[in-house]
C-alpha positions in Angstrom: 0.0 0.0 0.0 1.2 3.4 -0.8 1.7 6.3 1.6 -1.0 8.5 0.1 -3.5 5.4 0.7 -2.5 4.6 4.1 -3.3 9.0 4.6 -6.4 8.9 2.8 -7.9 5.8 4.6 -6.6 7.5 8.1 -8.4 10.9 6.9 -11.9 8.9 6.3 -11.5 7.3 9.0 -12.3 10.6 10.7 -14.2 12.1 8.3 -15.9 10.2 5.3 -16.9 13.5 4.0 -12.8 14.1 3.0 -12.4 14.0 -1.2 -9.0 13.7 -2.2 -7.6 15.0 -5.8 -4.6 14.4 -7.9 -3.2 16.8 -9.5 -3.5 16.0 -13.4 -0.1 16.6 -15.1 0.1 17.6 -19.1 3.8 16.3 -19.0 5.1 12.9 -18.3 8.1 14.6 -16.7 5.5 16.8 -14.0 5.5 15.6 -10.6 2.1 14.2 -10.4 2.9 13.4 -6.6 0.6 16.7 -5.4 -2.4 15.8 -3.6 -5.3 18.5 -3.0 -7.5 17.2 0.9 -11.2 19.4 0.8 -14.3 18.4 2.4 -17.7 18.6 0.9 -19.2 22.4 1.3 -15.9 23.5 3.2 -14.3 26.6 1.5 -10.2 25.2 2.6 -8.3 23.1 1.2 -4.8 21.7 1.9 -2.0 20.2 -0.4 0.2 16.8 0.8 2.8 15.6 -1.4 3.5 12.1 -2.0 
């Protein structure tokens, strides 16, 4: 299991309401290890990188 899994199940653990997002990359060679955390009808959001 990857580390962004083992965050993510932790997270909805907590909250099921959590959506996680990968950032989509146009290059092969972008880092496509940027993660954006929100919650349904909550105005923040935070970034994680894998």
């Amino acid at each position: 299991m990857r580390d962004i899994d083992r965050i993510m199940q932790q997270f909805r653990r907590f909250d099921s309401q959590v959506k996680f997002q990968q950032l989509s990359v146009k290059l092969p060679a972008d880092d496509d290890g940027l993660w954006y955390v929100s919650r349904e009808r909550e105005p923040v959001s935070i970034q994680i990188e894998s």
